[in-house]
C-alpha positions as CSV (number, residue, x, y, z in Angstrom):
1,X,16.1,21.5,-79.9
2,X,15.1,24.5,-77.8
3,X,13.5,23.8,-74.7
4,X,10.5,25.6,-75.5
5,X,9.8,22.5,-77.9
6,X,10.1,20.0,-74.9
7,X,8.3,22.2,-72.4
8,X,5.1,22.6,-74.8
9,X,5.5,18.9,-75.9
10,X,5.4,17.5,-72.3
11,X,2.1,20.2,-71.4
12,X,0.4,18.7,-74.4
13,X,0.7,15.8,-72.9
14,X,-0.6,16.4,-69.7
15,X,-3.3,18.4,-70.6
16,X,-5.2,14.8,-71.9
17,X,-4.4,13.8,-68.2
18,X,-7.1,14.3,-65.5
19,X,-6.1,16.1,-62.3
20,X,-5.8,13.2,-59.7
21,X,-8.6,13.3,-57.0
22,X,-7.5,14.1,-53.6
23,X,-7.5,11.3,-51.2
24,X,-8.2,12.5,-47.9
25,X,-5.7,12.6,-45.0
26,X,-8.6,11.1,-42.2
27,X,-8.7,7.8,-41.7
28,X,-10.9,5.8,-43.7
29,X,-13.6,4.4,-41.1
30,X,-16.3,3.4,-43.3
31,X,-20.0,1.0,-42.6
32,X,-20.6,-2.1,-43.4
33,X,-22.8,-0.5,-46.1
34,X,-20.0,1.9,-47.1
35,X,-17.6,-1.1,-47.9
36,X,-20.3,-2.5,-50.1
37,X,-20.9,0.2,-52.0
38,X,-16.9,1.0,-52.5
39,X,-16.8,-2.4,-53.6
40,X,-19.2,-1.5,-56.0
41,X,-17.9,1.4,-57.6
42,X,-15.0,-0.4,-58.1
43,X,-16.0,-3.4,-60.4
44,X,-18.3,-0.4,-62.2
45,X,-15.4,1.0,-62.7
46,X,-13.6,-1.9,-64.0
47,X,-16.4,-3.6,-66.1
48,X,-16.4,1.0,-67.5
49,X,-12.6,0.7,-68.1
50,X,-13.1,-2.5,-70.0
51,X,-15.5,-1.4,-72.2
52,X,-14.0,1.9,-73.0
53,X,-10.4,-0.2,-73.8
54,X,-12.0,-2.3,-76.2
55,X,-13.2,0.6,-78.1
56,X,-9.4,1.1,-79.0
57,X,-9.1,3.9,-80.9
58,X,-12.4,4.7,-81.8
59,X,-12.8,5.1,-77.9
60,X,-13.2,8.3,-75.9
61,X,-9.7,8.8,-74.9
62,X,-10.7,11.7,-71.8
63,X,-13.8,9.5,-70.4
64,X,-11.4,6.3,-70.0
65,X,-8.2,8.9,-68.7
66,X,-10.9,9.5,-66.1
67,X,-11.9,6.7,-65.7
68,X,-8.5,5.4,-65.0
69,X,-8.0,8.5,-62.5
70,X,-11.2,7.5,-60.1
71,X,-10.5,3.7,-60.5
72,X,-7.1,5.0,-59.0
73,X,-8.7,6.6,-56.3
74,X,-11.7,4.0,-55.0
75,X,-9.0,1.4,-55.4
76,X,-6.8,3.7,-52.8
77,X,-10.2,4.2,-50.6
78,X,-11.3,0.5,-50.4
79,X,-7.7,-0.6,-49.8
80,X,-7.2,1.6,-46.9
81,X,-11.1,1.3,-45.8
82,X,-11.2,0.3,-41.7
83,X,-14.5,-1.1,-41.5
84,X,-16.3,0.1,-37.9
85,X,-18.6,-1.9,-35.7
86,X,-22.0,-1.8,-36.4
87,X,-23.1,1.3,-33.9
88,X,-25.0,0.0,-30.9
89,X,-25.0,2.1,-28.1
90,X,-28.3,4.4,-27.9
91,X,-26.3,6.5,-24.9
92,X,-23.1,7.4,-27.0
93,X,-23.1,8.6,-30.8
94,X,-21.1,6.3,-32.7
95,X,-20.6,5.7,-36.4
96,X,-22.9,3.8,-37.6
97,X,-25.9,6.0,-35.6
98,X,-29.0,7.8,-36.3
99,X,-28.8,11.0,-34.5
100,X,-31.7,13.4,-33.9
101,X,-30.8,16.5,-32.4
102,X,-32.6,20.4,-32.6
103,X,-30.7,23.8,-33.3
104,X,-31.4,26.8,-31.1
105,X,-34.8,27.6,-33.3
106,X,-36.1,23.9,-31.8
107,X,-35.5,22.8,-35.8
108,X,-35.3,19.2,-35.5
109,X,-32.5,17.2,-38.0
110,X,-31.9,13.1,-38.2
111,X,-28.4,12.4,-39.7
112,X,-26.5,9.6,-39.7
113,X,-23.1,9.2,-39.2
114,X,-20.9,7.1,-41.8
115,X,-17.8,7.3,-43.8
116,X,-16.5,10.0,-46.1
117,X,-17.3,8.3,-49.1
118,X,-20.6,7.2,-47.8
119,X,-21.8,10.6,-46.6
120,X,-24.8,12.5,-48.7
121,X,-26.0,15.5,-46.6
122,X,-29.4,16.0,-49.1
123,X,-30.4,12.1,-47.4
124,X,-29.2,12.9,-44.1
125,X,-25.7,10.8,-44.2
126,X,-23.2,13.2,-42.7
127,X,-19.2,12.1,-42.8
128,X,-18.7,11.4,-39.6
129,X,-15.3,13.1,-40.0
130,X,-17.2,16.6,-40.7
131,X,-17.9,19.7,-38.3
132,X,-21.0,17.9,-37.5
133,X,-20.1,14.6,-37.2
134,X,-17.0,15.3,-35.1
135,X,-19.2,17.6,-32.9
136,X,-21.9,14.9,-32.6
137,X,-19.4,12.1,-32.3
138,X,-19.3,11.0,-28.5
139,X,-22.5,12.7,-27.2
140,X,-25.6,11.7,-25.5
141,X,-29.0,12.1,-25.1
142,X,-29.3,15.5,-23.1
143,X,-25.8,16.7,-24.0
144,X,-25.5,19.8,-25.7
145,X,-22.3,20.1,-28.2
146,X,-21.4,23.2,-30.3
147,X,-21.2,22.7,-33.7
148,X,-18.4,24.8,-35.3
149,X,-19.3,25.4,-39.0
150,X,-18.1,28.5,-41.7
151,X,-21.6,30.5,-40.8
152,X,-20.5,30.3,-37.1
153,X,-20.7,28.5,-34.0
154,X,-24.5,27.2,-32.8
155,X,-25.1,25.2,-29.8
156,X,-26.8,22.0,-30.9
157,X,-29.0,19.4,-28.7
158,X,-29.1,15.6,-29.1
159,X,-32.4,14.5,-28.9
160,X,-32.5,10.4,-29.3
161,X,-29.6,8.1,-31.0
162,X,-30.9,5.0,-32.6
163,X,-29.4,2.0,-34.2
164,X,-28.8,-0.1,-37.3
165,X,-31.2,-3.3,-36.5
């Protein structure tokens, strides 16, 4: 058989396979609340899977290849989830905190700080692993960091750092 045949065969077959999501090489410091809702995803994910498999072959064969690929991956993220202290210092930014802080313009911004999987910039969650978070990481009241980001460097202030309750 020519080797064409084989080579075409085996990218047939990989084409039905989902390209693997990347895990990231930071470590995996995640909230209290972050664990939860990894722990989450997962049994969705399972309770998904299982529903999908007992479709058979009247099942959407891509959705549960997916499926499978990001069960893959949160399992890999929850086993290797390091679950931090609850923050409570209102002197030092730590994960776990709610950081105010104004830009150069005197904008003011809250974040908080959590774990990659946790973070959602659009409601203020910022991975603490990020530009921002690792500029903000560490900082007090008073200090002023710089925040290197792709549009440039900008001299941030931190304004007040409050805690979980």
């Amino acid at each position: 058989m020519s080797r064409a045949f084989v080579n075409e065969d085996q990218a047939a077959a990989q084409a039905d396979q989902p390209v693997e999501r990347r895990v990231s090489e930071q470590p995996n410091y995640v909230t209290a609340s972050g664990l939860r809702q990894l722990q989450d995803r997962v049994a969705e994910l399972n309770a998904l899977r299982s529903e999908l498999q007992a479709l058979g072959e009247h099942g959407d064969k891509q959705r549960l290849a997916d499926t499978e690929r990001d069960l893959r991956y949160f399992n890999t993220r929850l086993q290797s989830a390091q679950v931090v202290p609850a923050a409570t210092s209102r002197s030092k930014v730590q994960i776990g905190s709610r950081v105010r802080f104004v830009d150069a313009q005197d904008q003011e911004y809250v974040v908080r700080l959590v774990g990659e999987d946790e973070a959602d910039a659009g409601r203020g969650l910022i991975n603490w692993g990020s530009p921002l978070g690792r500029a903000l990481l560490g900082a007090g009241p008073g200090d002023e960091v710089l925040w290197r980001r792709p549009a440039g460097e900008q001299v941030i202030e931190i304004v007040d750092i409050e805690v979980e309750d």
